[in-house]
C-alpha positions in Angstrom: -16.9 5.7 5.4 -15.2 2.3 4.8 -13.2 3.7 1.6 -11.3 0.1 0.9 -14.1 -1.5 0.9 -15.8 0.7 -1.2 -12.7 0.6 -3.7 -12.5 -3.1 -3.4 -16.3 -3.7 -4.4 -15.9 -0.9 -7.6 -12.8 -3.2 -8.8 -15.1 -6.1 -8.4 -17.5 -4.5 -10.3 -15.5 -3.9 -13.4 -13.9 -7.9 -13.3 -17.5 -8.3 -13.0 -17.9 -6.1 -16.1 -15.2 -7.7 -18.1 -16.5 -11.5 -17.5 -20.2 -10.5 -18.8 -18.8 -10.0 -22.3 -16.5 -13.6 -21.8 -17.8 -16.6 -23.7 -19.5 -18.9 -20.5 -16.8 -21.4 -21.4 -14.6 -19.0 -20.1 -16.3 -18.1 -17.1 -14.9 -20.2 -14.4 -11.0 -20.5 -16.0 -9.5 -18.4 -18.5 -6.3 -17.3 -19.4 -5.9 -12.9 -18.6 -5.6 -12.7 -22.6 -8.9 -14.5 -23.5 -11.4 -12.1 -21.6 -9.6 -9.0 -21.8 -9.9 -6.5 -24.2 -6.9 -6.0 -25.9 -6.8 -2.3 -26.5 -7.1 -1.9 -22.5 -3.2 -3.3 -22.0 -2.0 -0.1 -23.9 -4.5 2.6 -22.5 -3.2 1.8 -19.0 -0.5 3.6 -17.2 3.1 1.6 -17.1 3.8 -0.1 -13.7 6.4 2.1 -13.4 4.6 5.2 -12.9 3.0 4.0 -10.1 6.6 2.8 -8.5 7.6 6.2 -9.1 4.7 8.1 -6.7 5.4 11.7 -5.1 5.3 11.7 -1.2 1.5 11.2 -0.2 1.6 12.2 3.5 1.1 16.4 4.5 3.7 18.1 6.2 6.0 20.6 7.1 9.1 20.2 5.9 11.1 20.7 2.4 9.4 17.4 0.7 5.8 17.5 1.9 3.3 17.8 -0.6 2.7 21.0 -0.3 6.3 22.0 -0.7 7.2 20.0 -3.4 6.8 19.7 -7.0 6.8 17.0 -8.9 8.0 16.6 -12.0 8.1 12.4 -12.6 5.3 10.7 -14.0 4.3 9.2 -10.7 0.7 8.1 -9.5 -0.4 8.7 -6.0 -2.9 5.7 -5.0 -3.5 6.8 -1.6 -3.0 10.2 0.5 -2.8 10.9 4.5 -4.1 14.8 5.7 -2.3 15.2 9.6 -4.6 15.8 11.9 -6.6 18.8 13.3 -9.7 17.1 13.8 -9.5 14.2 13.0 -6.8 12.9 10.4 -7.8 12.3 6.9 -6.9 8.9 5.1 -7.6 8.8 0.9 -7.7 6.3 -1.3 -8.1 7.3 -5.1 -10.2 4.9 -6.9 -9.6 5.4 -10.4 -5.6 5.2 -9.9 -6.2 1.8 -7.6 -8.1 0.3 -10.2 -5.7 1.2 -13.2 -3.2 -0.3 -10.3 -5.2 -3.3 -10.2 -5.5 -4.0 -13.7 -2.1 -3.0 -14.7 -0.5 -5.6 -12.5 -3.1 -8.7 -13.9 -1.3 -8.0 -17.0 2.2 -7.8 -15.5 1.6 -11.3 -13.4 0.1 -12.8 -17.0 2.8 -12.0 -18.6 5.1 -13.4 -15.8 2.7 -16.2 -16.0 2.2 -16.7 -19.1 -0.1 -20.4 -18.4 -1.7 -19.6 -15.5 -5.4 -20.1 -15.7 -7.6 -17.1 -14.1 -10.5 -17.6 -12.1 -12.8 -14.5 -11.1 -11.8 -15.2 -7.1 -8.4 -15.3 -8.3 -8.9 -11.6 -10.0 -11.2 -10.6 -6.6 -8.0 -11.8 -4.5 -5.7 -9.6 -6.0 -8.4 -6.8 -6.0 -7.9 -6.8 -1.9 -4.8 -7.1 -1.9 -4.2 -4.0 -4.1 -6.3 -2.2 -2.2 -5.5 -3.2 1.2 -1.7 -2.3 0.3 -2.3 1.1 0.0 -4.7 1.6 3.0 -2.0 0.1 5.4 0.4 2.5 4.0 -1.9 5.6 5.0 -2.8 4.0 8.3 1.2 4.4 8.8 1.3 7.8 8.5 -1.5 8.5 10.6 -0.5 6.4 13.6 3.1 8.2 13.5 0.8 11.2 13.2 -1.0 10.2 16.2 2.3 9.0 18.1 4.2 12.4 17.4 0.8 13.7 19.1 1.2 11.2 21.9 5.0 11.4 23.0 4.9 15.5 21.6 7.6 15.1 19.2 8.4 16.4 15.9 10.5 14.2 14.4 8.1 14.4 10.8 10.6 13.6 7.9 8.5 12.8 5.0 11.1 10.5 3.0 11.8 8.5 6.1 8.6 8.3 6.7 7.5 6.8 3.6 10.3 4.4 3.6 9.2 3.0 6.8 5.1 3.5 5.7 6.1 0.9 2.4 7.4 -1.5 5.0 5.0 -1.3 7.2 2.2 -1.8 4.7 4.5 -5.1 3.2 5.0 -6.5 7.0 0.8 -6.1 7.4 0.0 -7.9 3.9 2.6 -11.0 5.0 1.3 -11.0 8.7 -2.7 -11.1 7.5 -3.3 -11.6 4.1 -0.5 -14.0 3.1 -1.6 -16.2 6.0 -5.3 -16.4 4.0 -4.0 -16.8 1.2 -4.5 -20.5 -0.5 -1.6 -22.9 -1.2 -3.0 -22.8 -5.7 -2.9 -18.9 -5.4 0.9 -18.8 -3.7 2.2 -18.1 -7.5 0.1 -14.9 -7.7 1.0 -14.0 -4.6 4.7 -14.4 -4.7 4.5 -12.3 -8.3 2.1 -9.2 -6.6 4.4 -9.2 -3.8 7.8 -8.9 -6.3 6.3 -6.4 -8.4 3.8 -4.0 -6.4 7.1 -3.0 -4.0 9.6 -1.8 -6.7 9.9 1.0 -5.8 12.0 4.2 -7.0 10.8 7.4 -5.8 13.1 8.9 -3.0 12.2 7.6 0.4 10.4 4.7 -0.7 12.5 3.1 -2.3 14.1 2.9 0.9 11.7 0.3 2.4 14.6 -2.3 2.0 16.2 -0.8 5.1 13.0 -1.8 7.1 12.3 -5.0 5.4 12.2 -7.6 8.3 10.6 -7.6 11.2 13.3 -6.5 13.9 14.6 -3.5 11.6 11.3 -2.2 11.0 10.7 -2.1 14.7 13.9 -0.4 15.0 13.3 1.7 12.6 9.9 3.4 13.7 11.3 3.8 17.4 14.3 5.8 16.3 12.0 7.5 13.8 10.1 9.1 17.0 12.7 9.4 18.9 10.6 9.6 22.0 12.0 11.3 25.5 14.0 9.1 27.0 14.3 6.6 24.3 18.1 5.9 24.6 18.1 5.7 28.7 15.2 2.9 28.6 17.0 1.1 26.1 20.4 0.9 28.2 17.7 0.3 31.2 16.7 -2.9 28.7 13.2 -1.6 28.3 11.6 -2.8 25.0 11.4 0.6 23.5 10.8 -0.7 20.0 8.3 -3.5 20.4 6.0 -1.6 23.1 5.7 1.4 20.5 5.4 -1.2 17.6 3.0 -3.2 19.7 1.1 0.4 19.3 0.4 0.0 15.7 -2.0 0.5 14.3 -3.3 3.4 16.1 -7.2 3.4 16.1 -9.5 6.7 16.3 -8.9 10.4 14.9 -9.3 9.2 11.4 -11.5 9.7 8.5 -11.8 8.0 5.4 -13.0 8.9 1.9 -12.5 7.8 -1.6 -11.0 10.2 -4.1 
């Protein structure tokens, strides 16, 4: 099953929804206000309830979600199962498009002028969604790597640290590079806003937030046999094992 594509299309549906009841003099540029129903603002969750999500990845130690409970207001968009056969990657639907629509209303309000069009709202739709796939991809290729190198080095808050920089460093490196010069504003604001996080562990993305930490930062997160010696032996270490990701195989999607 192709769950982000299936998540992208039913957020497409409901912009598609939402422009059938516009005036057709709205229909190609709008401002966010003049299609949307007003009541829907106030019936969504606040962003920070979804910067404020529990850990999403099963495990064994004291923060896993099986382990821990959570007492925040935080919304899980996506969720990773470790293997047995084969790994499990979830996206939730209803939070990713309560997500989706939340943050049109945050970037309207950041931009207060800017004038909508639906393959502006589509845009945003994949990159909402694609955010939160690449951050369960994460946890399944360290969950196929541990497999790999046999290594249990599973620390749920460090991992999603390094998952929510992972998932940033994969949206710059593919979608920011499609992304046209007029849409650069909405990007720039999704960007700023969609990676505030405040939970423990990933708020800690920062740590990870170029390029050569975040390699760093997965190879000492393995900490595979040997590691240290082929470093002093000025083996790449940290790109070969970077160069690794993502894993492909042992994973099944669904939407939740």
């Amino acid at each position: 099953m192709n769950a982000r594509k299936i998540v992208i299309d039913s957020i497409e549906q409901s912009i598609q929804e939402m422009m059938q009841k516009a005036p057709n003099s709205l229909r190609t540029s709008f401002c966010l206000p003049e299609v949307m129903l007003p009541h829907l603002e106030y019936s969504l969750p606040r962003l920070e309830e979804f910067m404020n999500p529990p850990p999403d990845v099963e495990g064994d130690d004291d923060y896993s979600p099986r382990n821990i409970t959570q007492t925040g207001n935080g919304i899980l968009l996506g969720v990773y199962f470790q293997m047995r056969s084969p790994g499990i990657l979830g996206l939730y639907r209803e939070n990713l498009e309560q997500f989706f629509w939340r943050l049109t209303q945050e970037i309207s309000h950041k931009v207060p002028n800017w004038r909508w069009s639906v393959a502006d709202l589509n845009c945003l739709a994949q990159w909402v969604v694609e955010k939160t796939y690449w951050h369960e991809r994460f946890h399944h290729s360290m969950d196929i790597l541990r497999h790999l190198y046999n290594v249990k080095t599973f620390n749920t808050l460090h991992e999603e640290a390094l998952a929510v920089a992972y998932s940033r460093f994969r949206l710059c490196q593919t979608e920011r590079k499609l992304c046209e010069v007029s849409r650069q504003i909405l990007w720039d604001e999704f960007i700023n806003l969609s990676f505030q996080y405040t939970s423990p562990g990933y708020c800690d993305w920062r740590n990870f937030a170029d390029k050569a930490s975040l390699k760093t930062g997965v190879s000492d997160y393995l900490r595979v046999s040997k590691n240290q010696w082929l470093k002093t032996a000025r083996v790449p270490v940290a790109d070969m094992i970077f160069a690794m990701l993502p894993v492909n195989g042992g994973l099944d999607e669904m939407v939740m």
